[in-house]
ChimeraX commands (.cxc) that place a marker at each C-alpha (Angstrom):
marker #1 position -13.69,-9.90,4.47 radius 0.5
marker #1 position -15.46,-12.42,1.95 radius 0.5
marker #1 position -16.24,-10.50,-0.90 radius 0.5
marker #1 position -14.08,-7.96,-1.03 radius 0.5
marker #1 position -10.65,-9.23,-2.12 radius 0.5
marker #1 position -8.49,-6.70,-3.20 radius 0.5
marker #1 position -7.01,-9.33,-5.81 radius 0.5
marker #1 position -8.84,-7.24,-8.54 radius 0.5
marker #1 position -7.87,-3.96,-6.92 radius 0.5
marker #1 position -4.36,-4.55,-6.92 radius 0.5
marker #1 position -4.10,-6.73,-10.68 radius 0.5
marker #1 position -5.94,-3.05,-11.98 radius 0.5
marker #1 position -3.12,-0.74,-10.12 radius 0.5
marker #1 position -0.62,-2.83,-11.36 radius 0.5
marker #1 position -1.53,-2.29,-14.75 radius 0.5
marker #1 position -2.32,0.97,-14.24 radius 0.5
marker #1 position 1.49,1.55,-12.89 radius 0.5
marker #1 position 2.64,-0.76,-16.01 radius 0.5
marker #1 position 2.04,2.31,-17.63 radius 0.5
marker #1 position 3.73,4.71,-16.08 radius 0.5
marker #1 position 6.45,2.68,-14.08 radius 0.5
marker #1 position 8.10,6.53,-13.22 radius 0.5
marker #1 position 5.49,6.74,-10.54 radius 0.5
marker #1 position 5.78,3.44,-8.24 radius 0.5
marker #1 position 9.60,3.38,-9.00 radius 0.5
marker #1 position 9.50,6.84,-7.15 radius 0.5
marker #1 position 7.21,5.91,-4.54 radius 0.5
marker #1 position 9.47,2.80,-3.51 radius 0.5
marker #1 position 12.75,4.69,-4.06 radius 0.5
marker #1 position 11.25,7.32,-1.50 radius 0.5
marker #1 position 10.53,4.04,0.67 radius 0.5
marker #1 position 13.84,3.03,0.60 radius 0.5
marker #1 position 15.42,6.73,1.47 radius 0.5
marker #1 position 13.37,6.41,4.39 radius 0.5
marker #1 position 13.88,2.84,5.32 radius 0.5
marker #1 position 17.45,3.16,5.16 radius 0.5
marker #1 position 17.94,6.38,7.03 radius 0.5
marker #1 position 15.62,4.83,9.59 radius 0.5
marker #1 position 17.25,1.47,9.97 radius 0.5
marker #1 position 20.53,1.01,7.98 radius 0.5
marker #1 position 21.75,-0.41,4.80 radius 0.5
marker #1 position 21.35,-3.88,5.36 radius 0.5
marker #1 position 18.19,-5.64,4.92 radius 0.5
marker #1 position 19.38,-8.82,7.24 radius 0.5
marker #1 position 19.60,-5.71,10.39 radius 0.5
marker #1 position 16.22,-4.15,8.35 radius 0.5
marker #1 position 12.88,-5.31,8.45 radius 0.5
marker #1 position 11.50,-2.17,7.24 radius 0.5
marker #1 position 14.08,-2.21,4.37 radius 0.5
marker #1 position 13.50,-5.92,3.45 radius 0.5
marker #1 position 9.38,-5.35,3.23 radius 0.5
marker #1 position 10.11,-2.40,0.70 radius 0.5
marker #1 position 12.46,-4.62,-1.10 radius 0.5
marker #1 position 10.11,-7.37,-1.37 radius 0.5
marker #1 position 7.48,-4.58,-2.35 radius 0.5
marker #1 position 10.16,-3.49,-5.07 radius 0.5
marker #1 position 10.44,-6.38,-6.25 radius 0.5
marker #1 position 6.65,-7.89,-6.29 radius 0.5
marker #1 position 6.21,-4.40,-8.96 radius 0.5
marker #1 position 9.38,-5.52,-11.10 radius 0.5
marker #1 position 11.74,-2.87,-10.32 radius 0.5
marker #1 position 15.24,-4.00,-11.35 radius 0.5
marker #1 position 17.83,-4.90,-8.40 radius 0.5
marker #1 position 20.64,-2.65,-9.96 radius 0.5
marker #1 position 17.76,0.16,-9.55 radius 0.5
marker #1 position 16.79,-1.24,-5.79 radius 0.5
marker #1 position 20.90,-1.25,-4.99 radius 0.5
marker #1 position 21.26,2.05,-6.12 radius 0.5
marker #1 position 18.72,3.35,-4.21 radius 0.5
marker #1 position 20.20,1.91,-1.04 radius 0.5
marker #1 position 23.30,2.87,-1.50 radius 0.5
marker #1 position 22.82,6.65,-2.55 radius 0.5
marker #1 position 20.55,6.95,1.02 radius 0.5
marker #1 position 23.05,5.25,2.92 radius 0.5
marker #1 position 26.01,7.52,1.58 radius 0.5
marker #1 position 24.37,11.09,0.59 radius 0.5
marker #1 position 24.13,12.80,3.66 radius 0.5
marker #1 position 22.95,15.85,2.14 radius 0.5
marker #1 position 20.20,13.37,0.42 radius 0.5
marker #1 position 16.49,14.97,0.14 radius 0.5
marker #1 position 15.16,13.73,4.24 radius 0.5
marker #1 position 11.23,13.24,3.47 radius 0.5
marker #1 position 8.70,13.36,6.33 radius 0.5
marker #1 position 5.90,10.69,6.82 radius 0.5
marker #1 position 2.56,12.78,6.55 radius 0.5
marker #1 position -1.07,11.78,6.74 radius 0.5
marker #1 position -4.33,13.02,5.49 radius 0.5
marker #1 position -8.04,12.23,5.88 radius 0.5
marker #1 position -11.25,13.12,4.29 radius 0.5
marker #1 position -14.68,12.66,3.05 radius 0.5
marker #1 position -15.20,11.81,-0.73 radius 0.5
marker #1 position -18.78,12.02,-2.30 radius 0.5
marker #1 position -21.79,10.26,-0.09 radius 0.5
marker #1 position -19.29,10.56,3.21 radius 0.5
marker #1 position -17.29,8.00,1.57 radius 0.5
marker #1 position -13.86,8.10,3.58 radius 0.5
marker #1 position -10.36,8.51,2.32 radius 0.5
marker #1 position -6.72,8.54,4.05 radius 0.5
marker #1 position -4.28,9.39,1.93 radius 0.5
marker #1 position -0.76,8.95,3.32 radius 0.5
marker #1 position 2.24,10.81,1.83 radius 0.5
marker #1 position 6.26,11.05,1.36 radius 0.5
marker #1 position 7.29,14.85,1.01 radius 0.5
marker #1 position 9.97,17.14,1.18 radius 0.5
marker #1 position 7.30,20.14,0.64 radius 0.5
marker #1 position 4.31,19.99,3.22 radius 0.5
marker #1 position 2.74,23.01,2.05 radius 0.5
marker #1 position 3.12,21.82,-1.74 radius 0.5
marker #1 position 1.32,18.38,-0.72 radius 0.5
marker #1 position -1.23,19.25,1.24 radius 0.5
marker #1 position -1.98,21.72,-1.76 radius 0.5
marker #1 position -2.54,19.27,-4.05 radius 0.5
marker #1 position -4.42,16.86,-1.87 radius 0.5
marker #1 position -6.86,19.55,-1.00 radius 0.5
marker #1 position -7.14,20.44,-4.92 radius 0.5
marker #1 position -7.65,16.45,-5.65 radius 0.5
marker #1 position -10.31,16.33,-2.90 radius 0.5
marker #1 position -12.00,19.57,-3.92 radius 0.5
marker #1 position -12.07,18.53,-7.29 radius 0.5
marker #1 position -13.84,15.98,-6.76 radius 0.5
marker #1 position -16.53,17.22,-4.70 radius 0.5
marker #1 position -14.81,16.07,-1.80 radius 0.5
marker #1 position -13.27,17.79,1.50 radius 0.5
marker #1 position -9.81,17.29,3.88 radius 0.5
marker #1 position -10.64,16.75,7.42 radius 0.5
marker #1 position -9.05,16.68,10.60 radius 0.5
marker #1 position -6.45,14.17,11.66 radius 0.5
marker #1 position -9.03,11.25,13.30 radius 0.5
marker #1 position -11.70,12.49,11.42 radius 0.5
marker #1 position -12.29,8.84,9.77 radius 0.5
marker #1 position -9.32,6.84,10.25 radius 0.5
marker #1 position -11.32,5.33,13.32 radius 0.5
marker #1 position -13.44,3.55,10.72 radius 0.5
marker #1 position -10.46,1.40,9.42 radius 0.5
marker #1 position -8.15,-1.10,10.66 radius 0.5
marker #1 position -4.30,-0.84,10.43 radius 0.5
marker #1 position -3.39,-5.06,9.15 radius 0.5
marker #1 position -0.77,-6.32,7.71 radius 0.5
marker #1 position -1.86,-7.99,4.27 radius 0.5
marker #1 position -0.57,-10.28,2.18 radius 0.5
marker #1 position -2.52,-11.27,-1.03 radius 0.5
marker #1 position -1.17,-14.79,-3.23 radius 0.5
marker #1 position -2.62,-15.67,-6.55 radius 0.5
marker #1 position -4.41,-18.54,-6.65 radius 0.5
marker #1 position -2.63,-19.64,-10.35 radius 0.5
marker #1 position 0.70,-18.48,-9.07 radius 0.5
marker #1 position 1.33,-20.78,-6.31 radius 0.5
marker #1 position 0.88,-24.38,-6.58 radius 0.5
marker #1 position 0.64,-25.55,-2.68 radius 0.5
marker #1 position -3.54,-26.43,-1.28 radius 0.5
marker #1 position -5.15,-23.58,1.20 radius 0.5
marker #1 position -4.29,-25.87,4.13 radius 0.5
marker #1 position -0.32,-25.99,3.63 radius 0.5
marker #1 position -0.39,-21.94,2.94 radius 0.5
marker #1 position -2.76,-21.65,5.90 radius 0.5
marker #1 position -0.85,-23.71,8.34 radius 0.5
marker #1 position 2.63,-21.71,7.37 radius 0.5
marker #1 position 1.19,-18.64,7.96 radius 0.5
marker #1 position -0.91,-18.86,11.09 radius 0.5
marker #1 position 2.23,-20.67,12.38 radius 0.5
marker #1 position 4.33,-17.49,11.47 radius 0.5
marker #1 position 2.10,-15.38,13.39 radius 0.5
marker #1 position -1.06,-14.13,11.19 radius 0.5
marker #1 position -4.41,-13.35,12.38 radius 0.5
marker #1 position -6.52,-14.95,9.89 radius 0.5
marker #1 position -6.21,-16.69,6.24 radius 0.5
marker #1 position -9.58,-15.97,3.72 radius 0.5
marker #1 position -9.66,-17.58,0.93 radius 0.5
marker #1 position -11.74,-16.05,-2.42 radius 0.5
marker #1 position -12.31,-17.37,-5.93 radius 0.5
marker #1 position -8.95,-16.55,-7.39 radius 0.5
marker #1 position -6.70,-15.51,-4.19 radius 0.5
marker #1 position -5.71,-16.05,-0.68 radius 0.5
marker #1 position -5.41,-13.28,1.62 radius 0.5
marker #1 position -3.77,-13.43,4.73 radius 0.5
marker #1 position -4.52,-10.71,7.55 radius 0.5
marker #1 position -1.48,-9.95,10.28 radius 0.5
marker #1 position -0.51,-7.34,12.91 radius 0.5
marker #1 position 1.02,-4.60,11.61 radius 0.5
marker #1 position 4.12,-5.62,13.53 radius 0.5
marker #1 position 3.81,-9.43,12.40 radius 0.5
marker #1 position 3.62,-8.86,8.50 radius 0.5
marker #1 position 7.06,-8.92,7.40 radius 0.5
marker #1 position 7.66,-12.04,9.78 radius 0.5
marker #1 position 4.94,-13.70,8.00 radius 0.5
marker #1 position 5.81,-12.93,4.70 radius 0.5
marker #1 position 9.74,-14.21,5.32 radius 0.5
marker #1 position 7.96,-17.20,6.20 radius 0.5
marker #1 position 5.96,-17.52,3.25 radius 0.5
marker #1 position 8.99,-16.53,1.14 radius 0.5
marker #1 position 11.14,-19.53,2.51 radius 0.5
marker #1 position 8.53,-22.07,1.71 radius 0.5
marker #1 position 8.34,-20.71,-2.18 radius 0.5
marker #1 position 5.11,-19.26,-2.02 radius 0.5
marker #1 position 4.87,-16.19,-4.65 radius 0.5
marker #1 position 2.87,-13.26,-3.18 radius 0.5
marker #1 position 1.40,-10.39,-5.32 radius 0.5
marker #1 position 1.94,-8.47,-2.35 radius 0.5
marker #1 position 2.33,-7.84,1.24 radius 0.5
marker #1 position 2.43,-4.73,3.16 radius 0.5
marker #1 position 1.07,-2.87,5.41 radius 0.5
marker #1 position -2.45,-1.54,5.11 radius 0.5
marker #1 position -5.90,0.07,6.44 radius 0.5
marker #1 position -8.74,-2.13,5.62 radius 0.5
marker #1 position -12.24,-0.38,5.94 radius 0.5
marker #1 position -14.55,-1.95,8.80 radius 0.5
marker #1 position -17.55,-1.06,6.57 radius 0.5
marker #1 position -18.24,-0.45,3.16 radius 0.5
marker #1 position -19.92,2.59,1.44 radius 0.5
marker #1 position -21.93,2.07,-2.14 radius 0.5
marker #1 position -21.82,4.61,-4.66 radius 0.5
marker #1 position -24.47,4.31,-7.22 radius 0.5
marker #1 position -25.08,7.66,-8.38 radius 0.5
marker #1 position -23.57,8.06,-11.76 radius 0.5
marker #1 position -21.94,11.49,-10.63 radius 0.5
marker #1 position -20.89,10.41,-7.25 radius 0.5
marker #1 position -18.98,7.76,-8.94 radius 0.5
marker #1 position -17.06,9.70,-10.79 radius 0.5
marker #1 position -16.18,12.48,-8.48 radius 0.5
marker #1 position -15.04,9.48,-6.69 radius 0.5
marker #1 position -12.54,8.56,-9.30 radius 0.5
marker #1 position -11.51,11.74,-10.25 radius 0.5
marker #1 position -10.33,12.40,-6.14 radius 0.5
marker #1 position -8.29,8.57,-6.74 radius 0.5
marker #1 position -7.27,9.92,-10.30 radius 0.5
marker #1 position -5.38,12.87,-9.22 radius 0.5
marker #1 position -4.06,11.37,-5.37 radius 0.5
marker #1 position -2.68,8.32,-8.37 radius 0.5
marker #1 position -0.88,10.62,-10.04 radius 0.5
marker #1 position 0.61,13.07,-7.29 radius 0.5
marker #1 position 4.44,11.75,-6.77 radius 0.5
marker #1 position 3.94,12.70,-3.12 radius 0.5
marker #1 position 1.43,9.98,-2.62 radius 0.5
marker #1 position 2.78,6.99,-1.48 radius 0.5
marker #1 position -0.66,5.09,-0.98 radius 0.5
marker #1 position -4.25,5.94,-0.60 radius 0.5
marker #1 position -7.05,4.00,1.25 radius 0.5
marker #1 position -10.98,4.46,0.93 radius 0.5
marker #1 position -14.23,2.43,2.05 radius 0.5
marker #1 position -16.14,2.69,-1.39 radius 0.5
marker #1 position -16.99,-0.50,-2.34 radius 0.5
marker #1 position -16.03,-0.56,-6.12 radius 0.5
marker link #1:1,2 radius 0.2
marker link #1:2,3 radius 0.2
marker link #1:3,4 radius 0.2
marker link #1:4,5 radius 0.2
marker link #1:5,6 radius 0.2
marker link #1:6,7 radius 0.2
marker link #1:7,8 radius 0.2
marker link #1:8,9 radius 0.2
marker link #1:9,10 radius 0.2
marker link #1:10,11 radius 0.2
marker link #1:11,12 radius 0.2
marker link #1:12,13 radius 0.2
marker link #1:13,14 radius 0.2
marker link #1:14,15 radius 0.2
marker link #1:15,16 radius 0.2
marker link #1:16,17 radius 0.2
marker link #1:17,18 radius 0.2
marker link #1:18,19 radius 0.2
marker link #1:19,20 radius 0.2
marker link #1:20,21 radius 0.2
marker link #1:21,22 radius 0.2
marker link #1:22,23 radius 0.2
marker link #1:23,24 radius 0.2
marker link #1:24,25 radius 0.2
marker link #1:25,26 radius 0.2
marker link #1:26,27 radius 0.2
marker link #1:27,28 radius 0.2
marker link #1:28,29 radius 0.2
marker link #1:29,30 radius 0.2
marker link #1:30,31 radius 0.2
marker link #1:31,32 radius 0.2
marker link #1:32,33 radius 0.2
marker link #1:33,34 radius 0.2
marker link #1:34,35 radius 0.2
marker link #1:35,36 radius 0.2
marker link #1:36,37 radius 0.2
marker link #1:37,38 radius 0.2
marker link #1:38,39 radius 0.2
marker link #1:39,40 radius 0.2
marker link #1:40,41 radius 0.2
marker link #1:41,42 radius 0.2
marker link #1:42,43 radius 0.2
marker link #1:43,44 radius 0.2
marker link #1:44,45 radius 0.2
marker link #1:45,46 radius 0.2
marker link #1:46,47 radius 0.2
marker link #1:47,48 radius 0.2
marker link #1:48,49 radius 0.2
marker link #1:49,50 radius 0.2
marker link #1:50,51 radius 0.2
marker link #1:51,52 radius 0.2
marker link #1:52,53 radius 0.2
marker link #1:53,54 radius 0.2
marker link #1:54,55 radius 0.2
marker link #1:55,56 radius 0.2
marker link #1:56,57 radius 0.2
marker link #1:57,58 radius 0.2
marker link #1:58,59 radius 0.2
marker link #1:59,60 radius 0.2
marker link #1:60,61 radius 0.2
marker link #1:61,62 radius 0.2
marker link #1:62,63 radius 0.2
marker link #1:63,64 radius 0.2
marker link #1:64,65 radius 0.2
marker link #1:65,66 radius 0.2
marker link #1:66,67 radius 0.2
marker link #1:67,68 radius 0.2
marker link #1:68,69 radius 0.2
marker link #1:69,70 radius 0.2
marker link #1:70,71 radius 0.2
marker link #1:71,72 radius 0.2
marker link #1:72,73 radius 0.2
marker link #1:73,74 radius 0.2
marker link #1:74,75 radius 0.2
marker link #1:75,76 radius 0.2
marker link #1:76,77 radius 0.2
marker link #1:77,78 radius 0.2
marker link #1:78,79 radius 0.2
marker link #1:79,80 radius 0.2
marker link #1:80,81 radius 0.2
marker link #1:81,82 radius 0.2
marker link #1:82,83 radius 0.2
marker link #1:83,84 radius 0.2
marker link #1:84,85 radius 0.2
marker link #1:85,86 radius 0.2
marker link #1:86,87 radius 0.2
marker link #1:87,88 radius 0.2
marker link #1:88,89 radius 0.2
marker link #1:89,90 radius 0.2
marker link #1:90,91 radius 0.2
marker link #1:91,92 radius 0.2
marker link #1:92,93 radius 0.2
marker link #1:93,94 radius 0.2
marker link #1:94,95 radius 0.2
marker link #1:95,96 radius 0.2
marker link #1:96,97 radius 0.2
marker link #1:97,98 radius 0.2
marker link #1:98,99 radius 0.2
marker link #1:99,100 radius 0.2
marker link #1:100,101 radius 0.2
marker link #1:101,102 radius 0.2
marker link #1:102,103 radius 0.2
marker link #1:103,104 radius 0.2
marker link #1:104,105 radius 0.2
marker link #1:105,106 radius 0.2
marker link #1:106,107 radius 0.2
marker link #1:107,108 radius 0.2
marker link #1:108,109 radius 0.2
marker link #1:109,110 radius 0.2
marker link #1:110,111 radius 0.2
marker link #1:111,112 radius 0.2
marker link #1:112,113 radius 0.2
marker link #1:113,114 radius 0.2
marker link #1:114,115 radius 0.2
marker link #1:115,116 radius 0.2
marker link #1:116,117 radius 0.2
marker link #1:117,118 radius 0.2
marker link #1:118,119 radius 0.2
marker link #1:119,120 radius 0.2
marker link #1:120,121 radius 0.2
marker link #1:121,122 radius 0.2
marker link #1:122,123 radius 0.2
marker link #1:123,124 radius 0.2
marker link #1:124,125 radius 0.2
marker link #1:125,126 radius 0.2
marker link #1:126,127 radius 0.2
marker link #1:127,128 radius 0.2
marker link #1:128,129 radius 0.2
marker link #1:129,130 radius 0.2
marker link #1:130,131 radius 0.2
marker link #1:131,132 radius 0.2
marker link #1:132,133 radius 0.2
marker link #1:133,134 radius 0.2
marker link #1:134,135 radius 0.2
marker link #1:135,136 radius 0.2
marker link #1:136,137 radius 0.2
marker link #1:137,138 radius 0.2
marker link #1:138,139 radius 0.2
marker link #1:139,140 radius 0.2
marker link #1:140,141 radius 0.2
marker link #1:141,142 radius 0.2
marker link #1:142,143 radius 0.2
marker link #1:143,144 radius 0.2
marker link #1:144,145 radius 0.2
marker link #1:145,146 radius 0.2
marker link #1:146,147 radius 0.2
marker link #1:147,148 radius 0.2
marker link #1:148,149 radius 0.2
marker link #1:149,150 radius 0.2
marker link #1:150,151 radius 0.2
marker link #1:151,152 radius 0.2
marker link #1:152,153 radius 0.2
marker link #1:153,154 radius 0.2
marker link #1:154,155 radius 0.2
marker link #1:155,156 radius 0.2
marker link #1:156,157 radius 0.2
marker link #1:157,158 radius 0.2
marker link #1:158,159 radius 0.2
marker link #1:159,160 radius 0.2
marker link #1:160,161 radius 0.2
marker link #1:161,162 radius 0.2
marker link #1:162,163 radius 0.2
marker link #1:163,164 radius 0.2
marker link #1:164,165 radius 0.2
marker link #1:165,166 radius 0.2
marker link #1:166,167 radius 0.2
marker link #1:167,168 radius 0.2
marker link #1:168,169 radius 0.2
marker link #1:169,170 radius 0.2
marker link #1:170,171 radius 0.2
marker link #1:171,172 radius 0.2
marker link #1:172,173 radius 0.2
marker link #1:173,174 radius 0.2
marker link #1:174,175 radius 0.2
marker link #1:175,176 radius 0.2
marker link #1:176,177 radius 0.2
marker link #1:177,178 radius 0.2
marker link #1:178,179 radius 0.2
marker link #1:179,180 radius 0.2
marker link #1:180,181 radius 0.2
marker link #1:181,182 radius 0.2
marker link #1:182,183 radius 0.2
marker link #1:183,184 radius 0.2
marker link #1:184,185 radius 0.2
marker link #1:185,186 radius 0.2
marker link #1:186,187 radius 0.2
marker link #1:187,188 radius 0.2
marker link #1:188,189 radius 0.2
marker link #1:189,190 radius 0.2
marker link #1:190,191 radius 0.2
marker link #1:191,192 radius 0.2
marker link #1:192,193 radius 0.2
marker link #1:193,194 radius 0.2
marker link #1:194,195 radius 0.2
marker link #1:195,196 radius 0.2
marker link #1:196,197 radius 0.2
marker link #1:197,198 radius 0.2
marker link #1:198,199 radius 0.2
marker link #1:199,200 radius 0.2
marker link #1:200,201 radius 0.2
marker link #1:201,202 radius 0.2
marker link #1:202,203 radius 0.2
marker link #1:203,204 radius 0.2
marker link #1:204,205 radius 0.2
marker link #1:205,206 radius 0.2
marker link #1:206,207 radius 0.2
marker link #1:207,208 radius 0.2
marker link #1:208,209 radius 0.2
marker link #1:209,210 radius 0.2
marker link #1:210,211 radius 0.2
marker link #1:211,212 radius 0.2
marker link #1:212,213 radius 0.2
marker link #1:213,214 radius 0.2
marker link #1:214,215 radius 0.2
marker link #1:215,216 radius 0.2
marker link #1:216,217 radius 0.2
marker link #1:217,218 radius 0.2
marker link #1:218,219 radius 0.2
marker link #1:219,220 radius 0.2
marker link #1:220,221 radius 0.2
marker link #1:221,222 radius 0.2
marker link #1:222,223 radius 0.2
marker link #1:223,224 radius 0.2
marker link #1:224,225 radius 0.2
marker link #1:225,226 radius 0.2
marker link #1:226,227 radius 0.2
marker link #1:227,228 radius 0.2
marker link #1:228,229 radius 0.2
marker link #1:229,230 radius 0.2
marker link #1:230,231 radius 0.2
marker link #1:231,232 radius 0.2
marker link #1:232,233 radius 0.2
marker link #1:233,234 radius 0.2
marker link #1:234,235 radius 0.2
marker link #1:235,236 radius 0.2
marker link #1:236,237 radius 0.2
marker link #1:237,238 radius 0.2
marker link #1:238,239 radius 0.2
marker link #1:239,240 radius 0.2
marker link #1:240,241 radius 0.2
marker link #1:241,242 radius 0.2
view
């Protein structure tokens, strides 16, 4: 993993979303819809719940905004029920993308993440087609400045709670669980005071892809571009090594 902290990645999406807060706002509100049909009101009963919380809360949403969100999907029953749905494909250079999505409109979604992939020089594939190529981890990523404990104490809490493997990089730690362990972990890290810039569940690439043609590059960011701003979109993974 040394080398490619997604510190950087995530500090640039966060400003990028600084800018147009609508967007994650309505990604996590669509979260916690989901969450709370799936598991209940109550994020105590809720893993799934408390991890979007935390999510909600690591991107500054207010909690009058996260309580109103659980309580209109636990008491509309005629609420909007989205469906879970999953795309992958092949960006410029066989770079590979997954894109995963929240709708209430399949046929509008997969419309526009065709368009955003054709756009972009880029094509939809079949479900498989390069998911095999990444690994499904729970990560959790803490600022070096943020948090004042040494790499051992941070290490020892969370390989005690149950994760994989702790990296550390210049200006972060990153901490790899199983899917299943991540929200364990992070409770764990939460009691001890240790401020994460996030922690969710991911799909890390086994391999990078380099893009150094100047056109290639920015077919490549014109595909992220328009998946970024589709409210459908509730996260999108790739292997090009940026």
């Amino acid at each position: 993993m040394s080398g490619h902290s997604k510190f950087a990645n995530i500090k640039h999406k966060k400003e990028k979303n600084d800018a147009a807060k609508g967007k994650i706002f309505t990604i996590i509100g669509r979260e916690i819809a989901v969450a709370v049909k799936e598991g209940g009101p109550d994020p105590a009963n809720n893993s799934k719940l408390a991890a979007v919380i935390a999510k909600a809360k690591s991107n500054n949403m207010p909690n009058d905004t996260i309580d109103r969100g659980i309580k209109k999907a636990a008491g509309d029953a005629n609420s909007v029920n989205y469906e879970v749905v999953t795309y992958e494909g092949y960006g410029p250079n066989g770079t590979a993308i997954i894109v995963d999505a929240l709708t209430d409109n399949r046929n509008r979604t997969a419309s526009n993440v065709r368009n955003a992939f054709t756009k972009g020089g880029g094509n939809v594939g079949t479900t498989g087609c390069v998911s095999y190529m990444f690994d499904k981890k729970g990560q959790i990523i803490i600022d070096k400045e943020e948090c004042e404990l040494d790499a051992d104490t941070i290490m020892m809490t969370a390989l005690d709670a149950g994760a994989e493997d702790f990296v550390e990089e210049e200006d972060s730690y990153e901490i790899l669980t199983s899917p299943d362990d991540c929200e364990t972990v992070r409770q764990a890290l939460e009691k001890e005071g240790i401020p994460m810039v996030s922690a969710e569940v991911t799909m890390l690439p086994q391999n990078y892809v380099e893009l150094t043609n100047e056109d290639d590059i920015k077919k490549m960011n014109r595909i992220l571009d328009l998946l970024d701003e589709d409210d459908d979109v509730q996260a999108v993974y790739h292997n090009w090594d940026e």
